[in-house]
C-alpha positions in Angstrom: -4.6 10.6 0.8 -1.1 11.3 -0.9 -0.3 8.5 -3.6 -2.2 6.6 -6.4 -5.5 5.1 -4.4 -5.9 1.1 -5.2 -7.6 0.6 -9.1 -10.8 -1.8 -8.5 -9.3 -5.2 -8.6 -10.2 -6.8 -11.8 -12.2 -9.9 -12.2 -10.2 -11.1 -15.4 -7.0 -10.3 -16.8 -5.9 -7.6 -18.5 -5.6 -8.3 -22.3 -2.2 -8.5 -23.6 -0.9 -8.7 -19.6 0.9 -11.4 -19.0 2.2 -12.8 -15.2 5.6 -13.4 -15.8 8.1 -15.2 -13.2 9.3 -12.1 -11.8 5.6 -10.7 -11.3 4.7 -14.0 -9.9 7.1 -13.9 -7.0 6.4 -9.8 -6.5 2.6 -11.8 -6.4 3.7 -14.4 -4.5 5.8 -12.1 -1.9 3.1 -9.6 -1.0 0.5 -12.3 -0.7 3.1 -14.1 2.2 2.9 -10.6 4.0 -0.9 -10.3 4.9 -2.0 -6.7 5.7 1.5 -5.7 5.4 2.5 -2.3 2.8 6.0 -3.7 1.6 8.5 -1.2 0.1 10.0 -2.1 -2.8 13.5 -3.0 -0.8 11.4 -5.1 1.5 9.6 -7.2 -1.4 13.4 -7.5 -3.1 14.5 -8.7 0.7 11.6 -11.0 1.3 11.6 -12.3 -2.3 15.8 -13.2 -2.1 14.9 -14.4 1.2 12.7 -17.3 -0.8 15.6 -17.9 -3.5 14.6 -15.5 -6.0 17.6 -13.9 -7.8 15.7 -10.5 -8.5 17.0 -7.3 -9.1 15.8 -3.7 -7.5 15.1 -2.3 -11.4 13.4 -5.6 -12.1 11.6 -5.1 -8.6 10.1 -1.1 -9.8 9.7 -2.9 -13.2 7.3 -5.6 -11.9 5.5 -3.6 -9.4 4.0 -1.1 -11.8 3.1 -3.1 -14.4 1.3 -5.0 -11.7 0.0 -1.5 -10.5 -1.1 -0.4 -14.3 -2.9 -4.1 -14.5 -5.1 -3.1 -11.1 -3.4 -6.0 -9.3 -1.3 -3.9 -6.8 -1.7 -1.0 -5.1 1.3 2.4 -4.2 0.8 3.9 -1.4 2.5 7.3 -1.0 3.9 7.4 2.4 4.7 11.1 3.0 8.2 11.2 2.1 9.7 7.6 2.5 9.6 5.5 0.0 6.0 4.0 -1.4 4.8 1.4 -0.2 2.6 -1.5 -1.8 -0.3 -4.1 -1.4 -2.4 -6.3 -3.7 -5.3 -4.9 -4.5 -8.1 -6.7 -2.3 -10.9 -8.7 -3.8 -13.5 -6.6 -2.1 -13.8 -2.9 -3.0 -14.5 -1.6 0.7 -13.1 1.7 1.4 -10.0 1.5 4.2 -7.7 3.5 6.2 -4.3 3.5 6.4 -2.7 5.0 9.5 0.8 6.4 7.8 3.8 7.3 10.4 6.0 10.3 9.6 8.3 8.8 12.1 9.5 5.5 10.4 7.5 4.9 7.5 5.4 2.5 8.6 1.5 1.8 7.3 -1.1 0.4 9.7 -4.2 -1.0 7.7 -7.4 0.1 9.5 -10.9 -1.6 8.1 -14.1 -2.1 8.9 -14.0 1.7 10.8 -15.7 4.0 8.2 -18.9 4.9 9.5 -22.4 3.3 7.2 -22.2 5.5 4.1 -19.4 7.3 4.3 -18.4 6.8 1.0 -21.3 7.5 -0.7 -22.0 10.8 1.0 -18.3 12.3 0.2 -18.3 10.7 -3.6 -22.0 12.4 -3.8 -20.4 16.1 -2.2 -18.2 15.9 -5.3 -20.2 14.6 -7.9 -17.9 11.4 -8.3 -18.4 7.9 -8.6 -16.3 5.8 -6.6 -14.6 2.6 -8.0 -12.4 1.7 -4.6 -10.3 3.8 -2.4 -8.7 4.1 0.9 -8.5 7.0 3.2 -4.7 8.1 4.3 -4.1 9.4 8.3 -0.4 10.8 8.9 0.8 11.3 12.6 3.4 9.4 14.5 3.4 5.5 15.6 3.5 4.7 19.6 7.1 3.5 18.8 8.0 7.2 17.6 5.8 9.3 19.7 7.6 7.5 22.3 11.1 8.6 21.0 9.9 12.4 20.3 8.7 12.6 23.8 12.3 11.2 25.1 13.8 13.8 22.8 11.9 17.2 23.9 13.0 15.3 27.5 16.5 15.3 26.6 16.3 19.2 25.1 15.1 20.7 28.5 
């Protein structure tokens, strides 16, 4: 997967971290999106939406001191912007379908075959604290388009 993979969400706060009105609605905003990857523009959009008076730099601000605390999660997108989740409670491996198309993420879980994990971290010698597996390829909605296009071409 391109991007930072999800830290292990962590069962206490981080010393010296502090959740501060701006990081609470960022909170507040991705939690009101479940298994949604927001961009940064669409947590500022969703979070005015709600009455919040935030700002894009305060936006990038909160989100990775929120990333750095192991609270939210970037996901690289392959060329559009990141996109962002909390960090789940549970540390179970997922996979994100990624569209090249429009950006898009599509949260796949409970697919990884029984020890899946284990065998890949074991072929490298690694010890796995949480993760997520990235798939890029092309949405219905844009496969659709291409097709229309090549149409178009001949």
């Amino acid at each position: 997967m391109i991007g930072c993979p999800p830290q292990q969400a962590k069962s206490k706060p981080v010393e010296g971290f502090r959740i501060t009105p701006q990081r609470r609605v960022i909170l507040e905003t991705l939690k009101s999106h479940p298994g949604r990857h927001l961009t940064a523009e669409e947590i500022l959009r969703a979070a005015r939406d709600s009455g919040s008076k935030l700002s894009m730099a305060t936006v990038y601000r909160a989100l990775a001191g929120l990333e750095r605390a192991g609270l939210v999660s970037r996901l690289a997108t392959g060329g559009g912007p990141a996109a962002y989740e909390l960090v789940p409670t549970h540390s179970e491996p997922h996979c994100h379908l990624i569209c090249l198309g429009c950006g898009r993420v599509f949260e796949i879980g409970g697919l990884l075959p029984e020890g899946f994990v284990e065998v890949v971290a074991k072929a490298g010698n690694f010890r796995v604290a949480s993760g997520s597996i990235g798939i890029f390829g092309y949405c219905k909605q844009c496969e659709s388009k291409q097709e229309a296009a090549k149409r178009k071409e001949m």
